[in-house]
Structures are given as structure tokens and as C-alpha cells.
C-alpha positions in Angstrom: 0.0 0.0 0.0 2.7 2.6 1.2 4.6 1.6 -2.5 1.7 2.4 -4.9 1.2 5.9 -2.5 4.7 7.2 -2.9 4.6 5.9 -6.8 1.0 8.2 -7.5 2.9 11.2 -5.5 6.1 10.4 -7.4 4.1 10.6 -11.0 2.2 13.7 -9.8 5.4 15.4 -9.0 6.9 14.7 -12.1 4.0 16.6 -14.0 3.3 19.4 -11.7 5.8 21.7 -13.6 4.0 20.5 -16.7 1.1 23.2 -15.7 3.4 26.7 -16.0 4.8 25.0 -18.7 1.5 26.1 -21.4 0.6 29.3 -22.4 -3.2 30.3 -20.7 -5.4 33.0 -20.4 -6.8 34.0 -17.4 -9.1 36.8 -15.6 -7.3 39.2 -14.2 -7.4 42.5 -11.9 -4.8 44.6 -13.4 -4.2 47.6 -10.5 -1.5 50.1 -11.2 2.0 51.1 -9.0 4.4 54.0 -9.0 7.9 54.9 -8.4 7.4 58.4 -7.5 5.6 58.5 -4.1 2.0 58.9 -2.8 0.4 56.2 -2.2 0.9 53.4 -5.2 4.5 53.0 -3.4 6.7 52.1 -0.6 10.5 52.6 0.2 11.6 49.7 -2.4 9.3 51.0 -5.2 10.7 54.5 -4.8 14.3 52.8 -5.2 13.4 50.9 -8.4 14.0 47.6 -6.7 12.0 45.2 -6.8 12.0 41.3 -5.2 13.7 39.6 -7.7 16.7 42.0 -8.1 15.7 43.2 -11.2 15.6 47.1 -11.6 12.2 48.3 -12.1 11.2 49.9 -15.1 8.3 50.5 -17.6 6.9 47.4 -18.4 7.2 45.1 -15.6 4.2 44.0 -13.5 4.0 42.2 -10.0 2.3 39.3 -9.6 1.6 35.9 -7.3 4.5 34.3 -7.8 2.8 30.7 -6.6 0.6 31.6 -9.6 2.2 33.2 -12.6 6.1 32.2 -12.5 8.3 35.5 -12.2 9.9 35.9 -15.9 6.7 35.2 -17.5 5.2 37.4 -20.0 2.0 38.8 -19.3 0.4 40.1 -22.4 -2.5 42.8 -22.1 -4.6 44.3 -24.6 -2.4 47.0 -25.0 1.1 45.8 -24.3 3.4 43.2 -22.9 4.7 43.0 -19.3 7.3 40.9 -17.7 6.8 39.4 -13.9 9.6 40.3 -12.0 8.1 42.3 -8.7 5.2 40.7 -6.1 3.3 42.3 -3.0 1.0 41.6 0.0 -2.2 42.8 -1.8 -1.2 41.0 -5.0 -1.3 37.8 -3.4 -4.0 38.3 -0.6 -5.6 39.4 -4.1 -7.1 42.4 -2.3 -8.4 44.0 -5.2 -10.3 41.4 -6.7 -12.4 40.7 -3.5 -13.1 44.8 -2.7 -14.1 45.3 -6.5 -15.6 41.8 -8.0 -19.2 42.1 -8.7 -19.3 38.4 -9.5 -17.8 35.0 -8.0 -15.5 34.9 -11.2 -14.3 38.6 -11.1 -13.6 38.2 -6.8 -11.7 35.2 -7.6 -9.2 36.9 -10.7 -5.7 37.2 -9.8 -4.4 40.8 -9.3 -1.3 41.6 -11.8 -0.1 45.0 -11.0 1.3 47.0 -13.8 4.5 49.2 -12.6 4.4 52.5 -14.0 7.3 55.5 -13.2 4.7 58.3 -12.7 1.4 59.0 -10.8 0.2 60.3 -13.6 0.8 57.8 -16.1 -0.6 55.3 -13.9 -3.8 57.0 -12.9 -4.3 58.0 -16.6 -3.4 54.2 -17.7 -5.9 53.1 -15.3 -9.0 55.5 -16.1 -8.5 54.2 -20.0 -8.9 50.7 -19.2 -11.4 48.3 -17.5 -11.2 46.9 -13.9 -10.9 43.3 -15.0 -9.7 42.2 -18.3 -8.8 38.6 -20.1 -4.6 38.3 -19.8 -2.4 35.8 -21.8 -0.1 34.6 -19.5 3.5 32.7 -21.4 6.0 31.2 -18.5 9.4 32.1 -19.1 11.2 30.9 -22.1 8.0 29.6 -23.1 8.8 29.1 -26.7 12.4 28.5 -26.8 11.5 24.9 -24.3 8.7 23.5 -25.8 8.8 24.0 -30.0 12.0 22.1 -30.9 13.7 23.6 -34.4 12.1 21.6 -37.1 12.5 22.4 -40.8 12.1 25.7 -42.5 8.8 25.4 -43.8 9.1 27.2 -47.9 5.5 29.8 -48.3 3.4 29.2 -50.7 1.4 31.5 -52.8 -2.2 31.8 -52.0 -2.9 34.1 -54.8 -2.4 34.7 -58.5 -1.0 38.4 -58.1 2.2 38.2 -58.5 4.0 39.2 -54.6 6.1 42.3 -54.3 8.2 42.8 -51.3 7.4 46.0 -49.3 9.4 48.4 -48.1 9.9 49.4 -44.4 8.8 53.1 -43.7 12.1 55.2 -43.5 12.8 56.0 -39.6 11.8 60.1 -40.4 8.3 59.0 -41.8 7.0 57.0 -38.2 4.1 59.3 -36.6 5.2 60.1 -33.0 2.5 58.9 -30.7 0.0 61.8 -29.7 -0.1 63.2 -26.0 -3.1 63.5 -24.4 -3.2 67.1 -24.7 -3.2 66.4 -28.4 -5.9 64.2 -29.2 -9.1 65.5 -30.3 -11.5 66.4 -28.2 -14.9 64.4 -28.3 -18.1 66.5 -30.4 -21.0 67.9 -28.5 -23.0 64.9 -28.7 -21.1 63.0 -26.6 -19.6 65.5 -24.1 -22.1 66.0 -20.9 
């Protein structure tokens, strides 16, 4: 009896890693943090340090470590964040329970998105929902599961004859618009 127990606990360790090791999507509370005081930080945040080591910057995200894997790649709507930072209310998932209206939205994990000002946080936040669907890729995700296989040749899917296009020279990108900027909405829809 005590072999076949430690043989199903030996086969259910040896796939356990096998569930960070798939992409998924998940529901998630994304809250925001800042590095420039109030209160979306604390004395490490302030410092740019964050519990791995790793410098903080634009672009990283803390997360439940027991949950999402620090490394992976989170992947928003808008953008791609790496997990490298964690906190108390990320993992009591604080958020999620104050603001879920529903069973499924007080049980989403809290990913919170690390920004270097108040103001780009708070503005980040006002543009987006609450709750939103997250792709969540562990770290070297594709590099460990797709071995190299053969260079697969295109085909053509049309008649037209294909013409390579040309890149946009550097000079001709469209900054990005600030805020200030941006049109203003018409009189129908301002109240």
C-alpha cells in the first residue's frame, strides 16, 4: 500500500511543472504602481527595486508568484509586461475581493502594472477596465517546448504576383500623440 502511494505522489510530481509550462489565459485584476511617491508605493518602489533584483522599469508587472512564474510574460490588450516584482495585496488578491461584482471577477488574480509616474498610472488606469482577459507565457516559453524543425518554404495563395514592401524610413514614423493632443470628443457625446 505505502509503495503504490509514494509511486502516485512520485508521477504527480513529475508533472506538476507541466502546468506553468502552457501558455493560458486568465481573468485578471490589473491595478496600477508608482515609483514616484503617494500612495501606489513604498520605500523599495521609490528605489526601483523590486523582489527579484531586477531594476524596475516600464513594463514590468507584480504578480503571485505561486501563480504566474516571475519571468513570464503577461500580455495585455495593449502591451506586454514581464513578472519580475510581487506584493502583500497582489497575493491576498485584495483588489479582486473589494471590487468583483461576481464569483469569477472576486476570484481573478491581481497583476499590478508598474508605471514610473502618478500620472501615467492613474491615466493608464481611467482608460482601461477593472478586469480584463490576460495571456499569461512562462518564461522561455517558446524556446523549451517548439524544438527547431524544418524551415517550412510559403506558398502562394494568390495569382497576383508578390512584391516585397518596403519598411517606412525612420523620419516618416508618426510620434504617438499626448493626451493634450488628441481631439476632443463632439458635443454629442460630451455632458
Amino acid at each position: 500500500m505505502m509503495k503504490r502511494f509514494l509511486i502516485t505522489v512520485g508521477f504527480v510530481l513529475l508533472f506538476t511543472p507541466a502546468v506553468f509550462a502552457r501558455e493560458q489565459s486568465i481573468l485578471a485584476r490589473v491595478t496600477v504602481y508608482w515609483a514616484s511617491g503617494g500612495g501606489g508605493s513604498d520605500r523599495w518602489t521609490r528605489r526601483h527595486i523590486c523582489s527579484t533584483g531586477a531594476r524596475l522599469q516600464a513594463g514590468h508587472c507584480a504578480v503571485d508568484p505561486r501563480r504566474i512564474p516571475y519571468g513570464s510574460k503577461v500580455m495585455l490588450p495593449d502591451g506586454t509586461l514581464v513578472a519580475v516584482d510581487t506584493g502583500s495585496a497582489v497575493v491576498s488578491r485584495k483588489a479582486a475581493q473589494r471590487s468583483g461584482r461576481s464569483v469569477l471577477e472576486r476570484n481573478a488574480l491581481v497583476i499590478d502594472r508598474f508605471f514610473e509616474t502618478k500620472q501615467q498610472a492613474l491615466s493608464w488606469a481611467k482608460r482601461n477596465p477593472y478586469f480584463m482577459l490576460v495571456r499569461v507565457s512562462p518564461p522561455d516559453f517558446r524556446s523549451s517546448l517548439v524544438a527547431p524543425g524544418p524551415q517550412l518554404r510559403p506558398t502562394r495563395v494568390s495569382s497576383f504576383p508578390q512584391q516585397p514592401i518596403a519598411a517606412p524610413p525612420q523620419s516618416a514614423q508618426v510620434p504617438r500623440r499626448s493626451l493634450e493632443d488628441r481631439p476632443r470628443p463632439s458635443s454629442m457625446y460630451a455632458r
